[in-house]
C-alpha positions as a printed NumPy array, in Angstrom:
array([[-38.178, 104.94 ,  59.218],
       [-37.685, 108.15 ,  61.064],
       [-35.592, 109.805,  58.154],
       [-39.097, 109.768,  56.236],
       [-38.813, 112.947,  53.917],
       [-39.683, 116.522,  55.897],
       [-40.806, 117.936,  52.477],
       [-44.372, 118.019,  53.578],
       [-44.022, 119.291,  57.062],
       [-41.332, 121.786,  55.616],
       [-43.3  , 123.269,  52.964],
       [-46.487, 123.981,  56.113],
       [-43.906, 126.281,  57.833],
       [-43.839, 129.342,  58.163],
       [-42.496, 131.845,  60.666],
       [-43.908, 132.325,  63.866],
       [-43.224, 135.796,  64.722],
       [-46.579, 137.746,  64.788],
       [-48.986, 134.621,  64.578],
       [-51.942, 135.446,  66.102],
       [-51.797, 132.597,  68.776],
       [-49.497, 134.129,  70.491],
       [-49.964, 137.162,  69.867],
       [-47.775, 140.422,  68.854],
       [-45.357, 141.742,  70.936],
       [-44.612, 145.426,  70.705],
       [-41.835, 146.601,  69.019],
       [-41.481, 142.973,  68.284],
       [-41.236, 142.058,  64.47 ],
       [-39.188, 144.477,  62.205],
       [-37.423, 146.521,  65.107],
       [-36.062, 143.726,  67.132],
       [-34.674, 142.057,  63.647],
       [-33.509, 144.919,  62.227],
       [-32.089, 147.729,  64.57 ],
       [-29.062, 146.734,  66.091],
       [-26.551, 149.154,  68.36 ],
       [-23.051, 148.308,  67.887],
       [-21.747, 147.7  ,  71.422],
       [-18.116, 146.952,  73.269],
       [-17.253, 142.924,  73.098],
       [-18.79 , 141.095,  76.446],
       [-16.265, 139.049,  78.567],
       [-16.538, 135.652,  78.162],
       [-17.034, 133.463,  81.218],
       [-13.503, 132.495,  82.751],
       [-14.806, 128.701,  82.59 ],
       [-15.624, 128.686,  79.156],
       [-12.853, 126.194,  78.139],
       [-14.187, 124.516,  81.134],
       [-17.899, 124.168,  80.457],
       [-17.532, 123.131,  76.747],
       [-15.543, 119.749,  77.835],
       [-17.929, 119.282,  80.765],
       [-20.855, 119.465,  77.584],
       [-19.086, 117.117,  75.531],
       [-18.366, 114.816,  78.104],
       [-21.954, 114.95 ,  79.109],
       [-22.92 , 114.185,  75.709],
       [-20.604, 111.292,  74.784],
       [-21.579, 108.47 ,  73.195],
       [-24.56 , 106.025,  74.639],
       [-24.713, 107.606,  77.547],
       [-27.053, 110.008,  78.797],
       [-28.262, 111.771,  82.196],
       [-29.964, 110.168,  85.086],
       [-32.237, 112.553,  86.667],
       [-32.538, 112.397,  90.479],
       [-33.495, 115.886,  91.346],
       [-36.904, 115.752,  92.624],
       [-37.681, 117.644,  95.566],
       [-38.311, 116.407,  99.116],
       [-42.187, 116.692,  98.563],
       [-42.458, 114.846,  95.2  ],
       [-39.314, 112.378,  95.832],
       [-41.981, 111.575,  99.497],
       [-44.59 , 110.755,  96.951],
       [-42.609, 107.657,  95.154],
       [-40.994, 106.182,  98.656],
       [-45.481, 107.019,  99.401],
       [-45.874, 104.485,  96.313],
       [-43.782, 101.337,  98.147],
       [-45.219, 102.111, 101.865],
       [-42.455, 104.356, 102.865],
       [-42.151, 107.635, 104.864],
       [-41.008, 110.79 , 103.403],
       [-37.846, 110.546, 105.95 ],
       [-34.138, 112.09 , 105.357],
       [-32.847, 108.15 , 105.804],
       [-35.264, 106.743, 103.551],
       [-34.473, 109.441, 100.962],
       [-30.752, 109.088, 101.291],
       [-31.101, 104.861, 100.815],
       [-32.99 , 105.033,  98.087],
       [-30.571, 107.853,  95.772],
       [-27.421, 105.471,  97.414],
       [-29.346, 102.495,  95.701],
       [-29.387, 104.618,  92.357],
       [-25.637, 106.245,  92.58 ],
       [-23.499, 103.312,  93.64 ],
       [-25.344, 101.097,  91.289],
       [-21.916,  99.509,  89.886],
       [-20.861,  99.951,  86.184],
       [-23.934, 103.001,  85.694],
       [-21.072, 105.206,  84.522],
       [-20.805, 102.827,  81.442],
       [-24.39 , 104.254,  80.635],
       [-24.936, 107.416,  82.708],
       [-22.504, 110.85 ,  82.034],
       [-24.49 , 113.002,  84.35 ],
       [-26.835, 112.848,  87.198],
       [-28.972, 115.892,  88.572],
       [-29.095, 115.946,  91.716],
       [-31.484, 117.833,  94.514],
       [-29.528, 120.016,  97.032],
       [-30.27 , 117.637,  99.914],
       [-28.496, 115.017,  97.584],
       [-25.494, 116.788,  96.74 ],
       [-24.847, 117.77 , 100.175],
       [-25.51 , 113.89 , 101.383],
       [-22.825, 110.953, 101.558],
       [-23.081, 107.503, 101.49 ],
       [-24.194, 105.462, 105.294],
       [-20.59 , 104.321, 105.189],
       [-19.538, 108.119, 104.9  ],
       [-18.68 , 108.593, 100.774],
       [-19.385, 111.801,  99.231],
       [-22.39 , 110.898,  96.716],
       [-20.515, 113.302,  94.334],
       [-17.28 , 110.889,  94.287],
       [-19.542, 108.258,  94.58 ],
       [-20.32 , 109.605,  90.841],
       [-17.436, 111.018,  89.682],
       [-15.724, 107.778,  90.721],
       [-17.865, 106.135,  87.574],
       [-17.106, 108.931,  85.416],
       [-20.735, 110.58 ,  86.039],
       [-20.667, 114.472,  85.857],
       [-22.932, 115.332,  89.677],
       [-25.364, 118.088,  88.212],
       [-27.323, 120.163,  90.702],
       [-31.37 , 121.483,  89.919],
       [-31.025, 124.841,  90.569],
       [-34.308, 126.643,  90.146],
       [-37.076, 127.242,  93.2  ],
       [-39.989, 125.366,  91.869],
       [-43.626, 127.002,  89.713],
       [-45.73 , 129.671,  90.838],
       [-48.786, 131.339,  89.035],
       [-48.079, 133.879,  86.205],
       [-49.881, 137.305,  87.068],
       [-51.974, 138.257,  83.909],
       [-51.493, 135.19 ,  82.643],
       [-54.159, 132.231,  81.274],
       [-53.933, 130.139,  84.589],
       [-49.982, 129.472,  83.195],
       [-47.117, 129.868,  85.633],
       [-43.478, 131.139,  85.994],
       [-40.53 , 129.676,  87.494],
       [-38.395, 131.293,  90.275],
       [-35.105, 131.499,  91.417],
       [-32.997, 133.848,  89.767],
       [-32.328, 136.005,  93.536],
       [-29.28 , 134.193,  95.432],
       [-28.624, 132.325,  92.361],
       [-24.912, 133.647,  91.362],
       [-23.956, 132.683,  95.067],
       [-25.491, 129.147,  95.224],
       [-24.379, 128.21 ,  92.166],
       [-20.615, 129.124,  93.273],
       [-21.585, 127.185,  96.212],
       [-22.518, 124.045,  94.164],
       [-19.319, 124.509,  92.211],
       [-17.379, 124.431,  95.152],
       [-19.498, 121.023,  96.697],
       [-18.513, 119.455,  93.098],
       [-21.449, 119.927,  90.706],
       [-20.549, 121.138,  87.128],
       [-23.975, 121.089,  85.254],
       [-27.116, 122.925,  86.44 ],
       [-30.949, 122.734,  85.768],
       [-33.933, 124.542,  85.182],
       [-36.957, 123.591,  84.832],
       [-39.87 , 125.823,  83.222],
       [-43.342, 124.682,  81.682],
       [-45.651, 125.596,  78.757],
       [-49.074, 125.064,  78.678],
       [-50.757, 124.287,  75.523],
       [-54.368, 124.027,  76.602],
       [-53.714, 127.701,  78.597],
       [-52.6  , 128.804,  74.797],
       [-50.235, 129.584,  75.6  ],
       [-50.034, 133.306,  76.636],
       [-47.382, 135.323,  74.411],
       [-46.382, 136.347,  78.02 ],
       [-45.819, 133.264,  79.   ],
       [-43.364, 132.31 ,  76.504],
       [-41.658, 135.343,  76.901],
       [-41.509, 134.682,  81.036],
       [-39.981, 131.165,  80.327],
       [-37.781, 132.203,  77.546],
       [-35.892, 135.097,  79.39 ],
       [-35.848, 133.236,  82.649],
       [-34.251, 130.244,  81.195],
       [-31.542, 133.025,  79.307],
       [-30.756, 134.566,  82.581],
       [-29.99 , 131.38 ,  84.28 ],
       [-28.323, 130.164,  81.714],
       [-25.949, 132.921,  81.55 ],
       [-25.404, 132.938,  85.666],
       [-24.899, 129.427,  85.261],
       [-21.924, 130.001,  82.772],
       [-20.526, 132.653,  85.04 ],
       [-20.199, 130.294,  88.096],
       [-18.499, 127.42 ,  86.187],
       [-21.97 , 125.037,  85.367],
       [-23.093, 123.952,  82.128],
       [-26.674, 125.059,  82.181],
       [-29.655, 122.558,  80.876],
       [-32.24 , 124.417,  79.637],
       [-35.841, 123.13 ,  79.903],
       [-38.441, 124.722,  79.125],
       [-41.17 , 121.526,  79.122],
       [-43.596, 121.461,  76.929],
       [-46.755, 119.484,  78.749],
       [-48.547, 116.622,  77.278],
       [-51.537, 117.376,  79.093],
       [-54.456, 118.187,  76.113],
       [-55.789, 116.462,  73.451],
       [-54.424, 118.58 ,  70.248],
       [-52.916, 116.833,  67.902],
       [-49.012, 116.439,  66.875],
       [-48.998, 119.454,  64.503],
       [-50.112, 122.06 ,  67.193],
       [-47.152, 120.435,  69.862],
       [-44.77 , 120.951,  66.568],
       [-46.704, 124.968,  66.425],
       [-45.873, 125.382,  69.466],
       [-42.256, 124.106,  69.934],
       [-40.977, 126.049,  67.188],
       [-42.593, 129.168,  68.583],
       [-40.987, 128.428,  72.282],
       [-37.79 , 127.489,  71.18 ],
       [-37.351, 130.822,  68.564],
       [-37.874, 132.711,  71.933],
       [-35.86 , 130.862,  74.33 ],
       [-32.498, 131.332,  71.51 ],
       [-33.392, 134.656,  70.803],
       [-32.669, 135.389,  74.813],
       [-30.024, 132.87 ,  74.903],
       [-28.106, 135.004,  72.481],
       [-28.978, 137.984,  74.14 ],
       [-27.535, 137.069,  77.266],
       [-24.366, 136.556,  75.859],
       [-24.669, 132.633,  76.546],
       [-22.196, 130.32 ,  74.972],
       [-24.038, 127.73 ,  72.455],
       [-21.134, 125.377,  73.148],
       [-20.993, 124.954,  76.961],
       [-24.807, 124.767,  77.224],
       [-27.147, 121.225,  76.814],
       [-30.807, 121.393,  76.011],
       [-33.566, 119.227,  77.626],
       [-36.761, 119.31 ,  75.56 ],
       [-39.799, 117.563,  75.449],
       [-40.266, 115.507,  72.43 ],
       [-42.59 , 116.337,  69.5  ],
       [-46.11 , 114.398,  70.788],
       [-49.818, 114.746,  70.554],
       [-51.727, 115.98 ,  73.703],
       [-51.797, 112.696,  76.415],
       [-55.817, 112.699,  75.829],
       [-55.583, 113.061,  71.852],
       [-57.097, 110.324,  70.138],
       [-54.7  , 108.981,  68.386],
       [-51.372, 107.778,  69.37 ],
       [-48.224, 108.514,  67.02 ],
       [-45.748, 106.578,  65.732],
       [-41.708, 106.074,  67.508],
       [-41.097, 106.979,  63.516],
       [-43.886, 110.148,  63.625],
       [-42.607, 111.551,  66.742],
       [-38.56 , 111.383,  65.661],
       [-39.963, 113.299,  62.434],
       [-41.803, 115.697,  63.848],
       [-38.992, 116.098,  66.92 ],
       [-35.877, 116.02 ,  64.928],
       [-37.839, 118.72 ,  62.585],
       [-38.646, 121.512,  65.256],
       [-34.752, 120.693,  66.548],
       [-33.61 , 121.112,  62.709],
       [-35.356, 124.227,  62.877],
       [-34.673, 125.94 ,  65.427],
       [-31.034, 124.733,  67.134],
       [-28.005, 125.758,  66.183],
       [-25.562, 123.036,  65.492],
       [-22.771, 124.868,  68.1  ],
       [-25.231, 123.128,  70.708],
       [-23.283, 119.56 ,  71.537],
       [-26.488, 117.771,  73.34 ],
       [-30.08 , 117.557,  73.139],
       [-31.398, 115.253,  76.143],
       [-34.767, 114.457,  76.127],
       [-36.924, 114.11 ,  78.767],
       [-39.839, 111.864,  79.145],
       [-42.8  , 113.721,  80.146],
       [-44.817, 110.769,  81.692],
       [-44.19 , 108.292,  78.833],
       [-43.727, 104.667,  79.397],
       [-40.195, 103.573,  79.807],
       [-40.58 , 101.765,  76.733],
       [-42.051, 104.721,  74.994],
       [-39.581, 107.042,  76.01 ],
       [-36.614, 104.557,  75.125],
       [-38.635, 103.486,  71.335],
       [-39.051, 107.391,  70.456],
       [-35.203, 107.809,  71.247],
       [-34.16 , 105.401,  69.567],
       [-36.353, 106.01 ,  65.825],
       [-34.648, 109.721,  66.629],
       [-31.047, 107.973,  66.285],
       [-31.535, 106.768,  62.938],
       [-31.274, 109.938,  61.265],
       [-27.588, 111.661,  61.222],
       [-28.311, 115.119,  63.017],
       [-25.83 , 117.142,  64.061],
       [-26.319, 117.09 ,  68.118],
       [-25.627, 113.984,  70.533],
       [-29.291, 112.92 ,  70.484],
       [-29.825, 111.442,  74.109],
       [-31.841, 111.001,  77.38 ],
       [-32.179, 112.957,  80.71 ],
       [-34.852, 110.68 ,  81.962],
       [-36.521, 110.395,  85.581],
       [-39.258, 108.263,  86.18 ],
       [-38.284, 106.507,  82.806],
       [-34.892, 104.762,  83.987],
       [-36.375, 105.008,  88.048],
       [-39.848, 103.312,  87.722],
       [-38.914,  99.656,  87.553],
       [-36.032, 100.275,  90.126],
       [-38.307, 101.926,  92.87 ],
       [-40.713,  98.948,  92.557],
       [-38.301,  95.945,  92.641],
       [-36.441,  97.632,  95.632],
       [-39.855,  98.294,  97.657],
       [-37.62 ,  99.813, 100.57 ],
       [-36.172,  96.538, 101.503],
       [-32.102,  95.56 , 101.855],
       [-32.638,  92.346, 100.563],
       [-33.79 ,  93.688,  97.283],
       [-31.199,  96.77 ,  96.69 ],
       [-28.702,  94.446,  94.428],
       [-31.651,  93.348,  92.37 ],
       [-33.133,  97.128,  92.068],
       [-29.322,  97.556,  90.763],
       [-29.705,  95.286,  88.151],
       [-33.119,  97.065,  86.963],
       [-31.374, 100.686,  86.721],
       [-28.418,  98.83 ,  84.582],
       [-31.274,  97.395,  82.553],
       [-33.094, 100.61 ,  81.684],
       [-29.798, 102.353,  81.681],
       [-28.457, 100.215,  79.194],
       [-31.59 , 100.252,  77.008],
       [-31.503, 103.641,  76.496],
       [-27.698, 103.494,  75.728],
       [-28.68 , 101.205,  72.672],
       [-31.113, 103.822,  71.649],
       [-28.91 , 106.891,  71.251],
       [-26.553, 104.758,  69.409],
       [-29.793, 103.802,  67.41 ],
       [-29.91 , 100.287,  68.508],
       [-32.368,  99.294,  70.52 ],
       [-35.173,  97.063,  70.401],
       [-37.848,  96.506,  72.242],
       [-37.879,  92.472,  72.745],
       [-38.213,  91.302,  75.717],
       [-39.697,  94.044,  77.578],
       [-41.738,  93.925,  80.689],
       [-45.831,  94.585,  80.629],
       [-44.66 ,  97.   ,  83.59 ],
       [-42.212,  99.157,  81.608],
       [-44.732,  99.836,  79.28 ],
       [-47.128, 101.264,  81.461],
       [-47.385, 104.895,  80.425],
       [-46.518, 107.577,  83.71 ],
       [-48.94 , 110.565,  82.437],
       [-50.326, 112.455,  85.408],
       [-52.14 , 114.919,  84.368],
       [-51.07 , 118.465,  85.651],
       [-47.808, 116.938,  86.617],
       [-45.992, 118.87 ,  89.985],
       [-42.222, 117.969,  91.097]])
């Protein structure tokens, strides 16, 4: 079971500040801990009453986020897969397939959406926002501007967006979204760079804490590849190190624990390591690196996939829900809960009710796992195909 004792993996850890893999920042260790200037109280963010119900709602019960914010470019590349053109009207049927799916709400609390998407309305003329917020679904809004290379880094990269950012987001607020998201990666196999970290850390703070300011409950992501072949124990390494970082900004930008929701990668070994782990091994190691480094005041952690198989990606959820933990333990999947869906609709009319059905399917699947009761019976070969691309771009 995944509440296997974390005696042994507890009494391996230490702390990571100063390990040589990342390296030493200046200034770092005993002054950053230690010296602290006693400063006027910061004004909270007028919405905060506002973004902590939008969290919980988010993170209610077996539901969990359906994630429909790739951009143009990658979103061309799945229509690519069924023989269709990267077209406006062949982007907008495919996300009205996905958002009027009826009775998703009973599964789905949020869905991100692209810009293009949350501008967009139905071909009868629907807002795709009511579309959602008619089935309870909280329209979310990915905010950043995409990955570009890290100067002085190891080959690693940096995400952009912070200029404009304040004004969009008030922008989005006022279209109807009331969740953001940014996305940021790690690299294991680039080391990854102490800079790096740091570059992902504080840009996911300062977003975070615009976010707030303009009314959205910010997701922060910073993604955690599975590209490599290193074992489960350097992913955990690693985590813990990333996460430290990314709360030690969080807090420094005055960001509010409780109106914020997390979207991590879970706890696996590299996609090319030899051996696979265990639904139970990867809840253990996941729900240990979580133990250890988020707060409690945080109401949801929801996972992404990463290229795992739907089934994957539903089985590791689920072995995480048997433990009691103290966060709404959920899903903010893409290709995961769109995979199936994209190839049963293939682009035609005929086959947008049964495409429907599919989304319910996965939808509901990965309900039953964060309530901790899902099985795997009855599965399709196809939804256990695994999604891995290596060096993954969206």
């Amino acid at each position: 079971m995944a509440c296997a004792s974390f005696a042994k993996l507890d009494a391996a850890s230490s702390s990571w500040i100063g390990q040589q893999s990342f390296g030493q920042r200046p200034g770092y260790s005993s002054t950053r801990l230690t010296t602290r200037r006693v400063s006027l109280p910061i004004r909270a963010s007028s919405y905060k009453d506002e973004l902590v119900q939008t969290a919980k709602s988010i993170a209610s019960p077996g539901r969990g986020i359906l994630a429909i914010d790739e951009s143009n470019a990658t979103c061309g590349k799945r229509l690519a897969s069924i023989g269709l053109d990267n077209t406006e009207v062949n982007r907008q049927a495919y996300r009205q397939l996905l958002l009027t799916t009826p009775g998703l709400g009973e599964y789905i609390s949020g869905a991100i959406l692209f810009e293009e998407t949350l501008y967009q309305s139905t071909t009868d003329g629907k807002k795709f926002v009511d579309c959602l917020r008619d089935e309870n679904i909280v329209p979310g809004i990915k905010v950043d501007k995409g990955l570009v290379p890290l100067p002085g880094s190891n080959n690693e990269s940096w995400c952009q967006g912070l200029d404009g950012l304040a004004s969009r987001s008030a922008e989005y607020y006022k279209q109807g979204a009331r969740f953001a998201k940014w996305r940021t990666v790690v690299s294991i196999p680039c080391g990854p760079s102490a800079l790096a970290v740091r570059e992902a850390a504080w840009g996911l703070a300062r977003y975070a804490a615009v976010s707030q300011d303009n009314g959205l409950v910010p997701i922060v992501e910073p993604e955690i590849l599975l590209d490599g072949d290193h074992g489960i124990e350097r992913t955990l390494e690693v985590a813990e190190r990333v996460w430290a970082e990314v709360f030690y900004y969080l807090a420094e930008n005055n960001v509010v624990f409780e109106g914020i929701l997390l979207k991590p990668s879970m706890v696996t070994p590299g996609a090319e390591h030899k051996e696979k782990a265990s639904p139970e091994t990867i809840a253990k190691y996941t729900l240990t690196m979580l133990k250890r480094r988020v707060p409690p005041a945080v109401p949801g952690i929801m996972f992404l996939s990463g290229g795992q198989s739907e089934v994957e990606a539903t089985l590791n959820l689920n072995a995480m829900n048997q433990c009691p933990n103290p966060w709404h333990v959920s899903f903010s999947y893409a290709r995961a809960l769109q995979n199936t869906v994209l190839k049963t609709w293939q682009g035609r009319p005929e086959n947008v009710e049964a495409a429907q059905k599919a989304l319910l399917v996965r939808a509901k699947a990965n309900s039953l796992a964060q309530l901790g009761k899902y099985s795997a019976e009855g599965e399709s070969e196809e939804a256990r195909k695994g999604m891995f691309v290596k060096g993954y771009t969206y």
